[in-house]
N, C-alpha and C positions, 0 to 999 in steps of 0.2 A: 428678523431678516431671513429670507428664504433663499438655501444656498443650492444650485442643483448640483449632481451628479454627474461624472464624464460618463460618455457614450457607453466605453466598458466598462463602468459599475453596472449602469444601468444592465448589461445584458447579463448580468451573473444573475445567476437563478438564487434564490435563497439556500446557503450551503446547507447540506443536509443534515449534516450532523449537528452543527448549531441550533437548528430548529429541534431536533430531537433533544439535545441537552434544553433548551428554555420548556421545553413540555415535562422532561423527566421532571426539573426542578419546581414546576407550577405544582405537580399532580405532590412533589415531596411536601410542599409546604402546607398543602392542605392535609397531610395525616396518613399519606398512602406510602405502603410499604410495599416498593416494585421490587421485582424479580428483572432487574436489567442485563438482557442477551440483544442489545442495540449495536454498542460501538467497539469496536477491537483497541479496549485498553484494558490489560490484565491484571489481574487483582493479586497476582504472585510477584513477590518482591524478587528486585533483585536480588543478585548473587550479594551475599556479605563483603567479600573483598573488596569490592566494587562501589561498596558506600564507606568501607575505611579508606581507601584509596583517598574518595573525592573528598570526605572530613578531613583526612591531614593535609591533603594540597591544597585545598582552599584558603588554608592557615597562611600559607606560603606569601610573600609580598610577590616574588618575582609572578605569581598566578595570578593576581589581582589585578591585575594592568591589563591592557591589550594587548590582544593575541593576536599572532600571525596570519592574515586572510588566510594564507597556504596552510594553515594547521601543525602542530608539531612535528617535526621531522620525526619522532620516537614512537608518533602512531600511526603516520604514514607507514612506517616500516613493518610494524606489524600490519595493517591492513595488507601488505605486501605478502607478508610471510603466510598471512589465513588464507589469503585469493588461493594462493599455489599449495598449500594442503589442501583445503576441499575442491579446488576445481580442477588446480594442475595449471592453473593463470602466472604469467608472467606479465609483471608490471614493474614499471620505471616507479619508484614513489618521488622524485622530484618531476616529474611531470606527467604521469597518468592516476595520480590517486588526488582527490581534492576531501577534507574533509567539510560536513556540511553542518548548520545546526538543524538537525532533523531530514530525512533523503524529503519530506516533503518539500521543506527551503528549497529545496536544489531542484528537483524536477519543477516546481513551479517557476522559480526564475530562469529557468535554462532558455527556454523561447525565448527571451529576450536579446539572449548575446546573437541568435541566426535571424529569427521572425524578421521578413519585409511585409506590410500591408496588403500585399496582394498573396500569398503566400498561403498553403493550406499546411495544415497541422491535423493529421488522421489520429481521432482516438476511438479505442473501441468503445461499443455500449451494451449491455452496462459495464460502468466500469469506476472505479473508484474518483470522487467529481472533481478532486484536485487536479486531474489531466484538461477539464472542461475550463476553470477559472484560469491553467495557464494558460491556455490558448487564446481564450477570452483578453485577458490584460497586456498580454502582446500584441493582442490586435489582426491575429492572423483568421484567416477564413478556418471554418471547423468542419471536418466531414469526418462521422461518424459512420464504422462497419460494426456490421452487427456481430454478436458472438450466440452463436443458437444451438440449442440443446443436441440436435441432430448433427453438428459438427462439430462435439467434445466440447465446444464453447471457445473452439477457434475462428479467427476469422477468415472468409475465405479472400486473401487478396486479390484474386483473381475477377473478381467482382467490380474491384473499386474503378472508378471509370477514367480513360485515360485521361482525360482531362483535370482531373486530382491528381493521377500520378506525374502529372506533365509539371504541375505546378506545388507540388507537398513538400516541404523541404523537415517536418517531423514526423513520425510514426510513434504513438506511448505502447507499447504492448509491457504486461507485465503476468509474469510467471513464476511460482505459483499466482492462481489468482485470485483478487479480491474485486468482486464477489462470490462466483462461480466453481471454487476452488481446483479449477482443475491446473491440471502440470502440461505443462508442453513439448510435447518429443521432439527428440534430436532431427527428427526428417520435417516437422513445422520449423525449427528455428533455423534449416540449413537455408528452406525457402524463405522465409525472412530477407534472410542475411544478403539473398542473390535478389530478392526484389528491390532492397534499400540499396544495393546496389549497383543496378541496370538504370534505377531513375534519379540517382543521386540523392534519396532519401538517409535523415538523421533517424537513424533506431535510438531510443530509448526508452530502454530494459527496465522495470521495476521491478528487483529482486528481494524486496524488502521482506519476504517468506518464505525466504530459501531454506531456513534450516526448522520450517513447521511442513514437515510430511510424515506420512504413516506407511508405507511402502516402498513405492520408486524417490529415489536423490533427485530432486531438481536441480538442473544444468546451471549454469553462468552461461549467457549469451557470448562470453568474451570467450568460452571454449571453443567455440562455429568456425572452423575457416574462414578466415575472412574479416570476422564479426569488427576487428579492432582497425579496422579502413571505416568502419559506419555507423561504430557504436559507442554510444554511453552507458554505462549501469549503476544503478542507484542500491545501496545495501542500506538497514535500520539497526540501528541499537534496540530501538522500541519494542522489534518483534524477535531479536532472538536473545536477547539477553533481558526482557522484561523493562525496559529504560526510559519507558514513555515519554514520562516528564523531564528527564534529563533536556532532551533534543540533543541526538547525534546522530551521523550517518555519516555515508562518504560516498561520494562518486567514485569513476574509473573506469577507464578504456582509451581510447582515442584521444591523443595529445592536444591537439587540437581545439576539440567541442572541451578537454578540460579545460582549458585557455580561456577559452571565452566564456565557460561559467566563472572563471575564475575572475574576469574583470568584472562580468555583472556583479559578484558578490563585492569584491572590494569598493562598489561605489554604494552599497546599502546595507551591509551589515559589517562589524570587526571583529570577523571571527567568532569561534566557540568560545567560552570559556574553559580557561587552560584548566584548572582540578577537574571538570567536566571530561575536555582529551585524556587527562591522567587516569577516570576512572574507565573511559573507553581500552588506553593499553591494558590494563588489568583485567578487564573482559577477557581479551582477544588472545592472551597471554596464559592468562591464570582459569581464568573460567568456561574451558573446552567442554568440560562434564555438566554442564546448564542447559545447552540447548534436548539433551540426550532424554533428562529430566524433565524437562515441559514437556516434551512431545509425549512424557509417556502420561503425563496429568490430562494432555489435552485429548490423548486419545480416550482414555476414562472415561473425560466427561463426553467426549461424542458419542462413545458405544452408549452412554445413558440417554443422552437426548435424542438419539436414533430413536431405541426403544421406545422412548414414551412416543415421540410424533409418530412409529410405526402401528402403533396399536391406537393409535387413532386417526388411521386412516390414511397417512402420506408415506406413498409409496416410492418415489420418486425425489429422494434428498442424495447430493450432491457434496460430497465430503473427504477430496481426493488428498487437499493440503491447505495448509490457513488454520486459524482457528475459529472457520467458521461452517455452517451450516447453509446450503443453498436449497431451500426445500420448492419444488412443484407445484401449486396450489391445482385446485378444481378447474375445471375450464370456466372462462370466461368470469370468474373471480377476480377482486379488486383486490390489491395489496395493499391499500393504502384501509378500504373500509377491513381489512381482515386485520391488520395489526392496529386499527381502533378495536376492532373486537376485544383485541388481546389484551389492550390496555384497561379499557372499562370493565370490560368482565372476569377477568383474571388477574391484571397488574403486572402482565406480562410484558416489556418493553422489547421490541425485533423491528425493523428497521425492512421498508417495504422494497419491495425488485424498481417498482419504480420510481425512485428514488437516486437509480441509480444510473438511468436512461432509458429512453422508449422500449427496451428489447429485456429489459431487467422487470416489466410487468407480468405477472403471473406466478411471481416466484417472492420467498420472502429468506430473509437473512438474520440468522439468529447466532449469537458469537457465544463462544462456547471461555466467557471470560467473567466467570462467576462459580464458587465452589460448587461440588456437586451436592453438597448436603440441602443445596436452593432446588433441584432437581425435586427433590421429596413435595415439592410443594406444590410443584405444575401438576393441573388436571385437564388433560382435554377431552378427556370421553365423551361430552356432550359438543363437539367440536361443529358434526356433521350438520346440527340445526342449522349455521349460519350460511350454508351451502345450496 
């Protein structure tokens, strides 16, 4: 029997990264020993507390049942407590903190609780493609701004045409960013904050890389005057506490848009699992000196991976915040035939610009989430032939 697909399957693009995991795994099974700087999942274990934590609670009967759509009152609190040490945020935790299973959950279901059909949802490009499938599965119209080298890899909204702004009811902007790594100044996010607010625009903030920088502190949008009349923000377990696998996050801001994530959630999933929130408090609480520690691994490996792609030619990489690498290619280069290069001829796995949207070609994305002793092994000197 032949079953088809709804309208919004059909328009998803093949996710990115799922196709790059079924190629890593083809090329594994055949005998090849890759060098994978593809996908931002790190290879640095979490903090110890943080897995005795979720070992002994998991034991727990009262943990094993379902949990609270609204998530633990005990780490609602702390996510309270961390907002206003590092940012200086004030939040309600019974009504502006929601936790999620993974900030990706949340920002993809969130269009669901505002999206009407006629409706536009502005996301930038490139830009990380889970802002593209939510917009997709909502059903909302999608206009893409571009983020271009010559404007820090911001977008100029000024550009967007009223007739998007007339009718947009979300905006994804996220800082730090992935892919592009750059940080967003307090004079972009003020304009933000007064544009979503002249058109009656939903901001949401994907701060899932807040605590991966090498010089300036990236902001919380919910610091902006304003911000918490038109904002949501999304934080990860994944990226600053090493949690991938766990799936934890939590939204926050605006009571409101919490609200209404908050119904979509309880009609399709039950909650975290509770030892899971238990090993989040014990993050948030106990494990302050981790993020301190990546950053200074991750910056390591980037002065390493600088150096080799500077000495072979790429002058022009991009490495403000993230744990990743935005490098430049040649003009008029393909990202897609240059990271085949890498694969066939080196075993090199990085993850092409276009990949990431129309405006993400000519650039490619190499994650700096594999020890540096893998460094030893990359050779590009002979890079220039393919050019």
């Amino acid at each position: 029997m032949k079953f088809d697909f709804s309208d919004k399957i059909k328009k998803l693009p093949p996710y990115l990264f799922a196709e790059i995991d079924r190629t890593k795994q083809k090329l594994r099974n055949e005998g090849l020993d890759l060098i994978d700087l593809s996908i931002g999942d790190p290879d640095i274990l979490a903090p110890k507390e943080i897995i005795k934590t979720l070992y002994s609670s998991a034991k727990l009967k009262e943990n094993q049942k379902y949990a609270l759509d609204q998530g633990k009152y005990e780490l609602r609190r702390e996510i309270k407590v961390w907002m206003k040490k590092r940012f200086g945020v004030d939040l309600d935790e019974d009504k502006e903190i929601l936790p999620l299973v993974g900030s990706k959950e949340g920002l993809v279901h969130f269009p669901l609780a505002f999206i009407e059909a006629s409706d536009y949802v502005i996301i930038p490009d490139p830009a990380y493609p889970a802002y593209l499938g939510a917009a997709t599965l909502a059903g909302a119209k999608v206009y893409r701004v571009a983020l271009l080298e010559k404007n820090n890899f911001l977008p100029d909204l000024s550009k967007i045409p009223l007739r998007v702004k007339n009718r947009a009811k979300i905006i994804y902007l996220n800082y730090p960013n992935n892919p592009t790594t750059s940080i967003a100044p307090k004079e972009f996010l003020e304009k933000a904050v007064k544009f979503c607010s002249k058109y009656g625009i939903v901001l949401v903030y994907d701060n899932a890389y807040s605590e991966i920088y090498f010089e300036e502190k990236p902001l919380s949008i919910l610091e902006i005057k304003g911000a918490k009349e038109v904002s949501i923000e999304f934080h990860s377990f994944s990226k600053t506490f090493c949690m991938t696998g766990f799936r934890l996050g939590w939204a926050c801001g605006n009571k409101e848009l919490i609200s209404g994530l908050l119904k979509v959630k309880t009609n399709i999933d039950s909650g975290v699992f509770s030892a899971v929130q238990e090993g989040g408090i014990t993050a948030l609480r106990d494990c302050s000196y981790f993020p301190l520690q990546l950053r200074r691994i991750i910056r390591e490996r980037r002065r390493l991976l600088t150096k080799i792609l500077k000495s072979a030619g790429f002058n022009r990489i991009y490495s403000e915040a993230t744990f990743y690498l935005w490098v430049k290619l040649p003009p008029r280069s393909s990202s897609l035939e240059f990271c085949k290069y890498l694969l066939e001829e080196k075993n090199i796995v990085a993850t092409p610009g276009i990949g990431f949207g129309k405006w993400g070609e000519g650039f490619v994305r190499f994650a700096l989430t594999v020890d540096k002793k893998f460094f030893d092994k990359i050779d590009l000197t002979d890079i220039n032939k393919i050019f």
